[in-house]
DSSP file (Angstrom, degrees, kcal/mol; ACC not computed):
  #  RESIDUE AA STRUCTURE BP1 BP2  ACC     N-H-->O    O-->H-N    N-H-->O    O-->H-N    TCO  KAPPA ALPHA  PHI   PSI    X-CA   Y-CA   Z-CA
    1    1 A X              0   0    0      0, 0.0    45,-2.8     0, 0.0     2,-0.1   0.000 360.0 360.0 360.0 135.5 -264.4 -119.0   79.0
    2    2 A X        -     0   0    0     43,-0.2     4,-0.5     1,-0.1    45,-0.1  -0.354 360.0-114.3 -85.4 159.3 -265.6 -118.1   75.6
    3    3 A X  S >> S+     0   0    0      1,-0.2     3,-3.1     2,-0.2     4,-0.9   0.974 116.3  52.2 -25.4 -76.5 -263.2 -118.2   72.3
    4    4 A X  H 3> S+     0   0    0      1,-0.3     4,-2.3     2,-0.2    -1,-0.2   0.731 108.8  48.2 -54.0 -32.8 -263.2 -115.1   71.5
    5    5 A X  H 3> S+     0   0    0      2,-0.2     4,-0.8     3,-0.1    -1,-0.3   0.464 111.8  52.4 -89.5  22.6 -262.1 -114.2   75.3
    6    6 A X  H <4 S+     0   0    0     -3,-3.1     4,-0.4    -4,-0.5    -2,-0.2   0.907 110.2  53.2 -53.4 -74.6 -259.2 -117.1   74.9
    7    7 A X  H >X S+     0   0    0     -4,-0.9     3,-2.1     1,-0.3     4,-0.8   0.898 114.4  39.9 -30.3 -87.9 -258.5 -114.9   71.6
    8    8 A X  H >< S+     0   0    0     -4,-2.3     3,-1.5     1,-0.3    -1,-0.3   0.787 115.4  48.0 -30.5 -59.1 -258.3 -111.8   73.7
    9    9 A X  T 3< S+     0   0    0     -4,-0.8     6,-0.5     1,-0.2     3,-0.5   0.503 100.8  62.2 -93.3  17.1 -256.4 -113.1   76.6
   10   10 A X  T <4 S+     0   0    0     -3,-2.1    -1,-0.2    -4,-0.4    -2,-0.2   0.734 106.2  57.2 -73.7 -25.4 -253.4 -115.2   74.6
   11   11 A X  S << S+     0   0    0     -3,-1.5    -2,-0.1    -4,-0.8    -1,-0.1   0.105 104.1  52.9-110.2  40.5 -252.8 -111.7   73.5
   12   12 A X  S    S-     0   0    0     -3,-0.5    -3,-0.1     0, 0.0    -2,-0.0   0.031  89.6-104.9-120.3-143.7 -252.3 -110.1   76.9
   13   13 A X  S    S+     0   0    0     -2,-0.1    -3,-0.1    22,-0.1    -4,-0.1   0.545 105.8  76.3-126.8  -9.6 -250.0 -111.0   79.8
   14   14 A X        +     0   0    0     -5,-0.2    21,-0.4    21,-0.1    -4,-0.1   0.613  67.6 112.7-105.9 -34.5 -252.3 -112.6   82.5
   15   15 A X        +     0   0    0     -6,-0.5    20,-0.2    19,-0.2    19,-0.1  -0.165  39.2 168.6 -41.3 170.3 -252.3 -116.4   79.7
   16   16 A X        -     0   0    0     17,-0.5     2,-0.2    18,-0.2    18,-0.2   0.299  54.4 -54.0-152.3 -45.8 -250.2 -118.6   82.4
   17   17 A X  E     -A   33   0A   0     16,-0.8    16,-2.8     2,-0.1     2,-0.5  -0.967  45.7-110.2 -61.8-150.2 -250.9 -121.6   80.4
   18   18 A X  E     -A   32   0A   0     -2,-0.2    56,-1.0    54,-0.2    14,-0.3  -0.906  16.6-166.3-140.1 125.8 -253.1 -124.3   78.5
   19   19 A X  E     -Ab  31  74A   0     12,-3.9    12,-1.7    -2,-0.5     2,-0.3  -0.684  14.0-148.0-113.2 156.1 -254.0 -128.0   79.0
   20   20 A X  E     -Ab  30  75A   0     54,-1.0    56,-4.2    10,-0.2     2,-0.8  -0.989  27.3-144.5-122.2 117.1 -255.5 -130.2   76.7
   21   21 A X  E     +Ab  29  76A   0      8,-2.3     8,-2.2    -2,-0.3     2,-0.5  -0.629  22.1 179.6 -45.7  78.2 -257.4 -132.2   78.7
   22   22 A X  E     - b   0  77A   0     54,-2.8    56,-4.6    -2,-0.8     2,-0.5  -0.880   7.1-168.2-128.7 142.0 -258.0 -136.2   78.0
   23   23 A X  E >   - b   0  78A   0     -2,-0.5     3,-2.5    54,-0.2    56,-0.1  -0.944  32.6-131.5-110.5 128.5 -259.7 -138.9   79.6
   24   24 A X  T 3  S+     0   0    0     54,-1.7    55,-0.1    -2,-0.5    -1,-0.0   0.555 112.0  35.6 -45.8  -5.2 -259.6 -142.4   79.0
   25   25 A X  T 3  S+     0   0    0      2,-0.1     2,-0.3     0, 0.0    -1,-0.3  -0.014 119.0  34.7-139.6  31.2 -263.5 -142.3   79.0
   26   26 A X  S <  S-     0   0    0     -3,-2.5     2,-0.3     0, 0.0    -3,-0.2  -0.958  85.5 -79.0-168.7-165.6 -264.3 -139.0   77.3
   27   27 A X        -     0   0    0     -2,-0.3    29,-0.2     1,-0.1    -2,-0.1  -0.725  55.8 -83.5-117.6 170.6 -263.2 -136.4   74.6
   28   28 A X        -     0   0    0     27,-0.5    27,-1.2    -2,-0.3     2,-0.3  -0.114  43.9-166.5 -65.9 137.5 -260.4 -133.7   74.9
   29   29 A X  E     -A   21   0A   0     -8,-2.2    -8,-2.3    25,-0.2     2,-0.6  -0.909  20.5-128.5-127.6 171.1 -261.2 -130.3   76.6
   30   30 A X  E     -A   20   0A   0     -2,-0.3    15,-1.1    23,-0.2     2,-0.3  -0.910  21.8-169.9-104.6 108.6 -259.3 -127.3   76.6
   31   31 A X  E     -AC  19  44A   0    -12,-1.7   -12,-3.9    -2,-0.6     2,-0.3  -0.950  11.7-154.7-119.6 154.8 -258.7 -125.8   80.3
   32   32 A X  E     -AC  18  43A   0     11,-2.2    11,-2.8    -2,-0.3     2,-0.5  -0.917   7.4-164.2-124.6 112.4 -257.2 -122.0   80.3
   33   33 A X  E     +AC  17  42A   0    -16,-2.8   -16,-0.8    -2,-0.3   -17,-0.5  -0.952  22.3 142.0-132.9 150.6 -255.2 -120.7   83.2
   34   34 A X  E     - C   0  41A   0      7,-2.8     7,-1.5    -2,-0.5     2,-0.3  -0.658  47.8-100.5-143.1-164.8 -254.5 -117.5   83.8
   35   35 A X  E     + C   0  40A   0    -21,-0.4     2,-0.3     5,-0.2     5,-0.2  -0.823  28.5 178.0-121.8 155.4 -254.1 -114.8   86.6
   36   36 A X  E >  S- C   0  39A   0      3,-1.1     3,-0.9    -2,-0.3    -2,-0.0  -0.766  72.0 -25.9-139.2 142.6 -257.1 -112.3   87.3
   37   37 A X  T 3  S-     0   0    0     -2,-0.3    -2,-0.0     1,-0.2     0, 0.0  -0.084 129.8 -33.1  69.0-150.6 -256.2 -110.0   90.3
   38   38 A X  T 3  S+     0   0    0     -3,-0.1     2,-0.4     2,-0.1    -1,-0.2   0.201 122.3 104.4-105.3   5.9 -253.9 -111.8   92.4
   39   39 A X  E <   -C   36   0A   0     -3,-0.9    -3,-1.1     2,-0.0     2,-0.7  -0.725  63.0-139.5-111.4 148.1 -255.6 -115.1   91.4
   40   40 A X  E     -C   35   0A   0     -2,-0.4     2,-0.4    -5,-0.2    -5,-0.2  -0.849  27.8-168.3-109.7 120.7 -254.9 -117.8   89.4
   41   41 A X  E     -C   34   0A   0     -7,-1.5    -7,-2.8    -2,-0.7     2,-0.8  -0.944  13.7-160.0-121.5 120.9 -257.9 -119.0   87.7
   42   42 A X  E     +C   33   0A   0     -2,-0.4     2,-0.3    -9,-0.2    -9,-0.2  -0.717  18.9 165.1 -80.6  96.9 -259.0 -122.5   85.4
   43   43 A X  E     -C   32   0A   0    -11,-2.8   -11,-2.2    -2,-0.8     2,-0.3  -0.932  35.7-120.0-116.8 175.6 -261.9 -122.5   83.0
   44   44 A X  E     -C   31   0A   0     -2,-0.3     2,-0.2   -13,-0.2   -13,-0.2  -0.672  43.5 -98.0 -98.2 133.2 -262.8 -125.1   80.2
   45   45 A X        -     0   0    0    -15,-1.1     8,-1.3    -2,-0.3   -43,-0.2  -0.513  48.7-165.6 -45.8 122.7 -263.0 -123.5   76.5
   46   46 A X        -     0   0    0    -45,-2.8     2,-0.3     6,-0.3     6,-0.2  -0.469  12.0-129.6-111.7-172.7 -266.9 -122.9   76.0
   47   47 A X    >   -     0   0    0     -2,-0.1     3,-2.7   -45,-0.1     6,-0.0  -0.790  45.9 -76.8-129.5-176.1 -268.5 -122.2   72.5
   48   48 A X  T 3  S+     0   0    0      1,-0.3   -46,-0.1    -2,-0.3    -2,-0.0   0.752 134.1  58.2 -50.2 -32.2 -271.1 -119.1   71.7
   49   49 A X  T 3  S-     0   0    0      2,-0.1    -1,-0.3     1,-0.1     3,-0.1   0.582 119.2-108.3 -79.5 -12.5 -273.7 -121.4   73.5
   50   50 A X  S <  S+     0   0    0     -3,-2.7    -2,-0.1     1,-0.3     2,-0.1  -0.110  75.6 142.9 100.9 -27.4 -271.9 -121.7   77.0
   51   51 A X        -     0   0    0      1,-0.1     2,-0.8    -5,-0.1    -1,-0.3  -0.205  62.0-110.6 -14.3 109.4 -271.3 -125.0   76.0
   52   52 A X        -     0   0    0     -6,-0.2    -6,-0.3     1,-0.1     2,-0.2  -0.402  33.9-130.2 -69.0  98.1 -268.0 -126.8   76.8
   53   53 A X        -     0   0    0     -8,-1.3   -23,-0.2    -2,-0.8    -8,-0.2  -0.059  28.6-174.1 -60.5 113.6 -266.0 -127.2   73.5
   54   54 A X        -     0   0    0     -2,-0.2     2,-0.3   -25,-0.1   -25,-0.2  -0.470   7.2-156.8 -92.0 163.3 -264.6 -131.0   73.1
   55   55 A X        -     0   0    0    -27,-1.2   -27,-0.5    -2,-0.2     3,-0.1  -0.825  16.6-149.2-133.3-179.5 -262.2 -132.4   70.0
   56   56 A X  S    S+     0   0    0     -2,-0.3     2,-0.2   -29,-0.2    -1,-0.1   0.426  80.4  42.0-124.2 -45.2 -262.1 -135.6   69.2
   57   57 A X  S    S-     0   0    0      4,-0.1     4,-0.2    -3,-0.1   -29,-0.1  -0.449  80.5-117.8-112.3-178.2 -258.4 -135.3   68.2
   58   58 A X  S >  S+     0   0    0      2,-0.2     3,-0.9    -2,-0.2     5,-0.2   0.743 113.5  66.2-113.4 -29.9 -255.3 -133.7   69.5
   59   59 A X  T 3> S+     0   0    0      1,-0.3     4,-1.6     3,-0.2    -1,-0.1   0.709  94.1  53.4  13.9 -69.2 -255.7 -131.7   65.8
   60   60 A X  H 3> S+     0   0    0      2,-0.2     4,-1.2     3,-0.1    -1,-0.3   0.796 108.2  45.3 -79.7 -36.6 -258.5 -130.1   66.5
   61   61 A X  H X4 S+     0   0    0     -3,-0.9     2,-1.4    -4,-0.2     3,-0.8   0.229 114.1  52.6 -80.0-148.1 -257.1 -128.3   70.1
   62   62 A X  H 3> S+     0   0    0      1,-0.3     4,-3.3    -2,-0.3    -2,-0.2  -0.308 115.2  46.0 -84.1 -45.3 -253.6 -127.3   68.1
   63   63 A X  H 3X S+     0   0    0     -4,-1.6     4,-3.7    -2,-1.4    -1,-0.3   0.937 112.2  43.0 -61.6 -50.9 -256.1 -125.8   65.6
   64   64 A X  H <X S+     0   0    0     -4,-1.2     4,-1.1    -3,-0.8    -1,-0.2   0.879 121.8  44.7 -77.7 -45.1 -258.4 -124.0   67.8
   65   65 A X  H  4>S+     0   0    0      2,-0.1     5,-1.6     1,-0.1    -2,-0.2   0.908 106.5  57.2 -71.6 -34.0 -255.1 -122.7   69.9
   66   66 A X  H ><5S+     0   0    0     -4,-3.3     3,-5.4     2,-0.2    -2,-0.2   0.987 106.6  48.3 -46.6 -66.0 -253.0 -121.7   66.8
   67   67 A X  H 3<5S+     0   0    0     -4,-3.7    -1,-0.2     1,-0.3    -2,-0.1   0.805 113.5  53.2 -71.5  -2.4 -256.0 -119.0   65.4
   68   68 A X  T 3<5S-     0   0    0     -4,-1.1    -1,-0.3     2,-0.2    -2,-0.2   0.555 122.0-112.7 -82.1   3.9 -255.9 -117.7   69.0
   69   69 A X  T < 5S+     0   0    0     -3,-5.4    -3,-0.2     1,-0.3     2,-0.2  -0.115  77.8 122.3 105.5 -35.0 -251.9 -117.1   69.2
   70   70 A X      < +     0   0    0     -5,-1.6    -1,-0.3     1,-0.1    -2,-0.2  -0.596  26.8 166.3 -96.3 131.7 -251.1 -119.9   71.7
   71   71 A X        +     0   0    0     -2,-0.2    30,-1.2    -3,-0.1     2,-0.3  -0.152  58.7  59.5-113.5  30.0 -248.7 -122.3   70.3
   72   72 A X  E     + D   0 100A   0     28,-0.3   -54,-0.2    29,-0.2     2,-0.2  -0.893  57.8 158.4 161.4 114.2 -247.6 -124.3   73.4
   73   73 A X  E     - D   0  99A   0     26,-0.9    26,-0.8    -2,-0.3     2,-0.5  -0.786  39.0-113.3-143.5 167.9 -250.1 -126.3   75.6
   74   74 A X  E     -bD  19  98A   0    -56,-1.0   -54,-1.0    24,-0.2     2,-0.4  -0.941  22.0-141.2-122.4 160.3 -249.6 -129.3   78.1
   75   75 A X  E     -bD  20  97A   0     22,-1.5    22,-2.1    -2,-0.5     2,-0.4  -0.945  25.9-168.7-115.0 134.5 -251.1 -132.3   77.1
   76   76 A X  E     -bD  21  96A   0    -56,-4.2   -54,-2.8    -2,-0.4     2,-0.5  -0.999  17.5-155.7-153.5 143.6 -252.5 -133.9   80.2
   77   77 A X  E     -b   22   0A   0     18,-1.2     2,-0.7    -2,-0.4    18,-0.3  -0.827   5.9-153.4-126.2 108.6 -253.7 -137.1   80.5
   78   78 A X  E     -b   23   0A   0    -56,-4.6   -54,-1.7    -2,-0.5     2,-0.5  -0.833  19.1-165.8 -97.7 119.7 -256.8 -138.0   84.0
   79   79 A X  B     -E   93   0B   0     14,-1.4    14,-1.3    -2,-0.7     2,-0.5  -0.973   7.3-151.3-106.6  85.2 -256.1 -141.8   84.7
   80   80 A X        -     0   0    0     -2,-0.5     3,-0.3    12,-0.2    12,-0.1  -0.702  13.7-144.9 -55.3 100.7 -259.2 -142.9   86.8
   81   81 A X        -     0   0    0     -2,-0.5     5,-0.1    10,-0.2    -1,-0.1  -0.149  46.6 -53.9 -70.5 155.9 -257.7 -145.5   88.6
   82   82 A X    >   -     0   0    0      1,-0.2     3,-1.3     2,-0.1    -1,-0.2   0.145  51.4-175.1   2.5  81.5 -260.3 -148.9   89.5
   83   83 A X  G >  S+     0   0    0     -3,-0.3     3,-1.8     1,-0.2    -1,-0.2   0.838  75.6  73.7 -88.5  -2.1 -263.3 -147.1   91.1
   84   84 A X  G 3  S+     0   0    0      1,-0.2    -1,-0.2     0, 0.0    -2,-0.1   0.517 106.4  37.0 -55.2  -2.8 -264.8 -150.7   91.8
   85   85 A X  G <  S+     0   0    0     -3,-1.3    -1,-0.2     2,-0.1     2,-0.2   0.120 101.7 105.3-162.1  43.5 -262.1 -151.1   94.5
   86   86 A X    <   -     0   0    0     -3,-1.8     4,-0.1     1,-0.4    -3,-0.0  -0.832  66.5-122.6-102.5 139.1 -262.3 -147.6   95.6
   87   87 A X        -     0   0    0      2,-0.4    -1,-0.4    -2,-0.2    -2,-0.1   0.238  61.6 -53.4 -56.6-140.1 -263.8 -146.2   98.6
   88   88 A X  S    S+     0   0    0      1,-0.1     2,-0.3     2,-0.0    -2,-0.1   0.881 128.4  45.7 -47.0 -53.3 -266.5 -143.5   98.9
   89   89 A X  S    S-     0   0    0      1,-0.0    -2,-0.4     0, 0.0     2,-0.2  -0.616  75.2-137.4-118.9 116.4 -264.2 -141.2   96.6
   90   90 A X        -     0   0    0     -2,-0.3     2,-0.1    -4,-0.1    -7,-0.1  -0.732  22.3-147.8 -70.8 129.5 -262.1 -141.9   93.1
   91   91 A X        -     0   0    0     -2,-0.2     2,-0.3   -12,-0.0   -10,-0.2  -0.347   6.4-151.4 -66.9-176.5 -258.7 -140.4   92.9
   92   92 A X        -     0   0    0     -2,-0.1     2,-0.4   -12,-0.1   -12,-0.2  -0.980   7.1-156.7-147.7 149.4 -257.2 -139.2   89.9
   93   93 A X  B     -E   79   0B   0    -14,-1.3   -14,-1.4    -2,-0.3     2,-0.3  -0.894  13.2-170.8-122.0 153.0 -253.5 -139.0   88.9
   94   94 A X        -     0   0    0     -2,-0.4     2,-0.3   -16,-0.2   -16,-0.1  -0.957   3.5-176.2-157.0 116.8 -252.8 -136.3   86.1
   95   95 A X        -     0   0    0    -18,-0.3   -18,-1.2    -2,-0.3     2,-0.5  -0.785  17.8-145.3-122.9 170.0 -249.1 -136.3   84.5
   96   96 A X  E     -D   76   0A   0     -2,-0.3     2,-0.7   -20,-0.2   -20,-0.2  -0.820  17.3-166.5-128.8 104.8 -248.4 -133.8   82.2
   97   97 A X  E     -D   75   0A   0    -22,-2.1   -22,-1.5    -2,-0.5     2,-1.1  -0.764  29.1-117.1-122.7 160.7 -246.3 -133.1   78.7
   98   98 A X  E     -D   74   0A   0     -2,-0.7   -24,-0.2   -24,-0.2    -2,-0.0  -0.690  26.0-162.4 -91.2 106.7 -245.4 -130.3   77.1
   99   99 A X  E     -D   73   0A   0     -2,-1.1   -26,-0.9   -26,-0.8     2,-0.2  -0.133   5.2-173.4  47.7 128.6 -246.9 -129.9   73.6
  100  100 A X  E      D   72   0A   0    -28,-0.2   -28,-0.3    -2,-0.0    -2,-0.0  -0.774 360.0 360.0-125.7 111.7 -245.3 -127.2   70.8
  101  101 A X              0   0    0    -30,-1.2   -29,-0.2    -2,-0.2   -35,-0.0   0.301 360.0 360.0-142.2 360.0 -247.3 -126.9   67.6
C-alpha cells in the first residue's frame, strides 16, 4: 500500500488498525489493516517506488501516521526464538501494545 492510499484510507471507515512492526534483526515497518469487501486485508507501507518503507525509530512511524490522520497504532514486537535448535520451520511469537501519539 502506497502513502498516499494510507492517507486516503485513515480518512474512510474500512482503517481497522496499524502495527508498527519491529524485529530484533531488522528496522520498523508499518503494516495497515483494513477491510476491503468482506475481507480483512494486511499490507506493509510502500513508498512511490513500491518499495517497503522502514524507520529506524519509533519517531519516524508516529510522524508518517500523524500527516495521514492515524494517531493510535500497536507497537508489535516479532521475537525469533533460537532457530539453531529449531526444526525445519522458525516460529515467531508477536505480543502487542497499544501506542497513542
Amino acid at each position: 500500500m502506497r502513502i498516499s492510499e494510507f492517507k486516503s484510507l485513515a480518512s474512510g471507515p474500512h482503517l481497522q488498525q496499524v502495527n508498527f512492526v519491529e524485529s530484533s534483526c531488522g528496522p520498523m515497518v508499518i503494516e495497515v489493516e483494513f477491510s476491503q469487501g468482506s475481507q480483512v486485508r494486511r499490507e506493509l507501507i510502500k513508498d512511490r517506488k513500491g518499495e517497503v518503507v522502514t524507520c529506524r525509530c519509533i519517531t519516524q512511524a508516529y510522524d508518517l501516521c500523524s500527516k495521514a490522520g492515524v494517531h493510535e497504532a500497536n507497537l508489535v514486537q516479532v521475537i525469533p526464538h533460537d532457530e539453531a535448535c529449531m526444526g525445519s520451520f522458525a516460529e515467531y511469537h508477536k505480543e502487542a501494545l497499544v501506542v497513542k501519539f
